[in-house]
C-alpha positions as CSV (number, residue, x, y, z in Angstrom):
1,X,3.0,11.1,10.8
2,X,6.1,9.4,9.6
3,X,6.7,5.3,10.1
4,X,10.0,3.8,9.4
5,X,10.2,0.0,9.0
6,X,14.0,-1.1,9.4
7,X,13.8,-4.6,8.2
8,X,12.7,-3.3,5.0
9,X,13.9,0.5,4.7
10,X,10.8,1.6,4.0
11,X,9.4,5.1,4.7
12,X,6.0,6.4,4.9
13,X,5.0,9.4,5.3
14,X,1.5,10.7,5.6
15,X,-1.2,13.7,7.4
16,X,-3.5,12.7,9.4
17,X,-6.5,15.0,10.8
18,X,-8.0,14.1,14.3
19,X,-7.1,12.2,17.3
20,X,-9.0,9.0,16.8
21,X,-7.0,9.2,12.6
22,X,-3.7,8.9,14.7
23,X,-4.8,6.3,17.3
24,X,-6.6,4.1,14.2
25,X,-2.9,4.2,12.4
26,X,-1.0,3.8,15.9
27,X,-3.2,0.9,15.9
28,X,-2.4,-0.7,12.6
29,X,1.4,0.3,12.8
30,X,1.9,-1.6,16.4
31,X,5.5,0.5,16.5
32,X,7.8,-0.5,19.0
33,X,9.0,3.5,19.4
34,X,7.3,6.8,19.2
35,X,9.7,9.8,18.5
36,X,7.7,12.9,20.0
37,X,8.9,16.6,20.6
38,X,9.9,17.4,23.9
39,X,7.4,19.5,26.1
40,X,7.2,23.4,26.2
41,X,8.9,24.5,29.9
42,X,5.9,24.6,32.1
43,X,5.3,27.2,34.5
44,X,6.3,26.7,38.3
45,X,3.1,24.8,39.3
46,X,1.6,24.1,36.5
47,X,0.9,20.2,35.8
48,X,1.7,18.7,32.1
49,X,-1.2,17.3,29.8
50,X,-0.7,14.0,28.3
51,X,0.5,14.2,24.7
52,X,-1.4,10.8,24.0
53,X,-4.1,9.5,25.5
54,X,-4.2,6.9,28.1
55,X,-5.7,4.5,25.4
56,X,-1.9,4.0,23.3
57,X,-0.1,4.3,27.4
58,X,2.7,1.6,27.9
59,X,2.0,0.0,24.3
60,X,5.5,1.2,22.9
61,X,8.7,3.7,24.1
62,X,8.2,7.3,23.7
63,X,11.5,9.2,23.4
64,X,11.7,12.7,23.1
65,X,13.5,15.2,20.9
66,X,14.3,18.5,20.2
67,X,11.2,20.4,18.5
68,X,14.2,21.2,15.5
69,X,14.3,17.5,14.8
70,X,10.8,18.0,13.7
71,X,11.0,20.6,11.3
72,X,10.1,19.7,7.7
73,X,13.1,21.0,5.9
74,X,16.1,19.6,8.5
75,X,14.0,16.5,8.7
76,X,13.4,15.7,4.9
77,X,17.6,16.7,4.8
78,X,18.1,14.0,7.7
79,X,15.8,11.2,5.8
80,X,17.2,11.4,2.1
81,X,20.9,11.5,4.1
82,X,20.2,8.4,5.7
83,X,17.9,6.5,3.0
């Protein structure tokens, strides 16, 4: 998970393990966006499954991206450019 604080500049930048590790620093983060990959195309038919659970629903935007925004190379590139 990466957090970016823009009154400050400040990057962090850390791995969590497990579902309730991310919802316990969504929690103490309280971020106003969520940056997530865009789905995999679904199959006629099929239904999606929630990326987050129901529990962090509504609490802040979600926009998605390209899964290449995500990669660690382009995206450590992208960070250093900007910060």
């Amino acid at each position: 998970m990466a957090a970016v604080d823009l009154a400050n500049g400040q990057i962090r930048v850390q791995q969590l393990t497990g579902l309730d590790a991310v919802l316990s620093e969504l929690a103490r983060l309280q971020p106003s966006e969520c940056l997530l990959p865009e789905p995999d195309p679904l199959p006629p038919g099929a239904r999606p499954v929630p990326f987050l659970p129901q529990a962090v629903e509504g609490r802040f935007a979600i926009a998605r991206l390209k899964p290449e925004a995500f990669e660690t190379r382009s995206a450590h590139g992208r960070i250093l450019a900007r910060f």
